[in-house]
Steps between C-alpha positions, in 0.01 A plus 500: 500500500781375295359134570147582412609357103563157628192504728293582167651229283455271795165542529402480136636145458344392787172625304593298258532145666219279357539202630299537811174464597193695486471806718145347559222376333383806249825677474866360475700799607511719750738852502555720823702802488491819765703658750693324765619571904799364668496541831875377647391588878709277746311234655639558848422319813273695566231424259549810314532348137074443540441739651621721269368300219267789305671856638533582154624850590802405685630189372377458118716562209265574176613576218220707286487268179410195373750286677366148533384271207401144504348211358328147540342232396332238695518098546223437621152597707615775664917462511687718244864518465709872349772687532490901610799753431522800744746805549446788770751717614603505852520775785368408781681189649338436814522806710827562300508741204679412203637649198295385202590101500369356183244158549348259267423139531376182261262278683295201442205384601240279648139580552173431616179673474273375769126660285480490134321685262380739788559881551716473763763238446727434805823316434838347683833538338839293550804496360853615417739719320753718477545841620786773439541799778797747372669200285500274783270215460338218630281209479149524684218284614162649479137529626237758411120533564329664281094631390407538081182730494379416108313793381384297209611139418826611316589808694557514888749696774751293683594598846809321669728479800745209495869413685860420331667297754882550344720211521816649514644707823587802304099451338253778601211311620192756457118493394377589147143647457324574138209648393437468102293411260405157401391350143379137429520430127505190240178410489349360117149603477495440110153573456460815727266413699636546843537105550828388470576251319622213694115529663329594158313203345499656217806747460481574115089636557415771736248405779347491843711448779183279626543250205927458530532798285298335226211734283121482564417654130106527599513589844265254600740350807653211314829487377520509128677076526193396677241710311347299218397819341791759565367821275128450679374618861360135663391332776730277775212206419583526096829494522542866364255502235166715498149355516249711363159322550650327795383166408841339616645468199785707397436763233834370265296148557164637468307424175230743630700791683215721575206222545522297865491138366699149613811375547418202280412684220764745497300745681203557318167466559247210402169570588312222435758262665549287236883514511487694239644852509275772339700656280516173328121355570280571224181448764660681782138474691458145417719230654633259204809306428840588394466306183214734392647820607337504805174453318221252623518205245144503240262250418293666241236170458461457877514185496761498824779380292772816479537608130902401614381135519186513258578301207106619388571906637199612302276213576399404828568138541568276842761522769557126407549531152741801531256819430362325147113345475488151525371302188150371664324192344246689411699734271710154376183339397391851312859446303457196395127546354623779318816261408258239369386711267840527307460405145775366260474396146441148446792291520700747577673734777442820309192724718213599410421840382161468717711429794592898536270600731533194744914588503346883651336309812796252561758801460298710768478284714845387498609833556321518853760263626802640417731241707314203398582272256298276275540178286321481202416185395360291216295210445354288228275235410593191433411459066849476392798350640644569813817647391379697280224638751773557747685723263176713396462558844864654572435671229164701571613563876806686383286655215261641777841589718656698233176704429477569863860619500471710177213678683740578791453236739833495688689141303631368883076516606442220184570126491395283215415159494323185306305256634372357169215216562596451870281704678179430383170680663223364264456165325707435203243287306230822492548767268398686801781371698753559226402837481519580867869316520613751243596755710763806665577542849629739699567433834699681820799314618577416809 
């Protein structure tokens, strides 16, 4: 007993060696303590050593206490090295009683575990230490077989029968068996989640031990990393994320949630199939272009010419001539008979209050052709000379223009110009003739 100090301190340093291995994967250390056996039976030539192996009764020396304490760490699958302090106290040596002789020994050493992370864990043990009998000691070579039986993944029995094979001639070569208790600890699970960390994906977030250790928030199957919408229950085929209406479209990318509708329009629905979505067609029933809100484009004269390219939309006109009524010859010789009639005063450019009325006629009908344009013109007889004709003629065509355009006839639909004497369409020498060559005319242009 008066060695069991030294066995104590041993052993705690030994539990303090770091620079080791991992006991395996999950946790780093492993601790065994329990009672221990020696059995110092002579071998003898006739075989009596084995069989003798387990007669606890006669050949055992127990001593009731905690009297065996190790420790290891591993370096590699399987292989762990440690040390293990023992003491006993001896009284049966061999067949021989004995007074009382004190034993302890420091060992080291080597071991393999042939099954892993099973309930029953057999293992081989080799190695060497040193063992003192009375005072007297001596070096040994060792071999053990052994069995761990976990009872959870940290907590297990170890069973034990190994031989010291003493090197020295005064040595007591004998067989050690323990029985103890075994703990495996040093394993970081930060998060708690019963996945350690070296295996956790995630170590700082509690999760599944089917995702790595990482979190499924909505418990729809997909880890949180993959799940494009974490805090939602989803489908595998969205990629996390709900579908309500089950149009395809996810609900975070759905325009229309709750209304089955297309992919190409954000997942709502366009009945009329004018690529329009409802909620934004103001003629949901009627198929029409984007342009007009999904809205079939009007043409209020019905002429065939959209109002969009009608330059005439309220009067119906020709395809060729862009929606607007074409100036017939027939309506051009009806303007100029009421432009004939256009009186000035004589000699001059200044009109003729009697010429009112005519101006209502020419104005209306003007206005029927709203993208046509017109060139009034004027024309006189040839009394006079010609230069000065020529310049009463400017100036009654842009008389006539600028009463047009005061009347609201648009200024870019008039042209004025003077033809003087040039264009005669009666005889000069007639009064007749002169009176017919005095004239206004309007005329389209084309």
């Amino acid at each position: 007993m008066k060695h069991l100090s030294k066995l104590v301190i041993a052993a705690l340093l030994l539990v303090g060696v770091t620079s080791m291995q991992a006991q395996d994967e999950n946790n780093p250390w492993q601790v065994s303590f329990g009672v221990n056996a020696i059995d110092t039976y002579p071998t003898g030539d006739d075989g009596g050593f084995a069989n003798q192996l387990y007669n606890a009764t006669d050949h055992w020396n127990i001593l009731p206490s905690v009297s065996y304490i190790g420790v290891s760490r591993s370096v590699g699958p399987g292989f762990s090295v440690g040390a293990r302090g023992s003491l006993n106290k001896i009284e049966k040596l061999g067949d021989t009683s004995v007074d009382d002789l004190s034993h302890y020994a420091i060992d080291g050493t080597i071991k393999y575990n042939f099954l892993q992370n099973k309930t029953l864990d057999p293992f081989l043990e080799v190695g060497g230490g040193y063992t003192w009998v009375d005072e007297i000691g001596a070096g040994t070579v060792n071999g053990a077989f052994g069995l761990n039986i976990w009872f959870t993944e940290n907590i297990g029995l170890t069973l034990q029968s190994g031989y010291k094979h003493a090197f020295e001639d005064y040595g007591v070569k004998h067989w050690q068996h323990l029985a103890g208790l075994a703990v495996k600890f040093g394993g970081t699970d930060t998060d708690g989640d019963g996945i350690y960390d070296k295996d956790d994906a995630c170590p700082e977030v509690a999760g599944l031990e089917a995702f790595n250790g990482c979190p499924d928030a909505d418990g729809d199957g997909i880890e949180d990393s993959k799940d494009s919408c974490p805090n939602e229950a989803g489908s595998k085929e969205m990629n996390g994320c709900p579908d309500q209406d089950g149009d395809g479209v996810a609900d975070k990318d759905d325009a229309c949630p709750t209304e089955a509708g297309l992919a190409n329009l954000a997942g709502c629905p366009d009945g009329d199939g004018d690529g329009v979505a409802d909620k934004d067609d103001e003629c949901p029933a009627e198929a029409g272009p984007a342009e007009n809100k999904g809205c079939p484009w009007p043409d209020k004269d019905g002429d065939s010419v959209l109002d969009k390219d009608d330059e005439c939309p309220d009067v119906a006109g020709t395809v060729a001539n862009n929606g607007c009524p074409e100036v017939t010859e027939e309506v051009q010789k009806e303007l100029n008979e009421y432009a004939k009639t256009i009186l000035f005063d004589t000699g001059k450019s200044s009109l003729n209050p009697a010429s009112t009325k005519v101006f209502v006629d020419i104005i209306r009908i003007l206005n029927e052709y709203p993208n046509a344009k017109f060139s009034v013109e004027g024309h006189t007889d040839s009394v006079g000379s010609e230069k000065l004709n020529q310049k009463l003629s400017e100036e009654r065509a842009n008389s006539v223009r600028d009463f047009l355009i005061e009347e609201g006839i648009d200024p870019d639909k008039l042209t004025a110009v003077g033809y003087g004497e040039e264009r005669p369409i009666a005889d000069n020498k007639t009064r007749a003739g002169r009176k017919e060559n005095r004239r206004t005319e309007i005329n389209l242009m084309k």
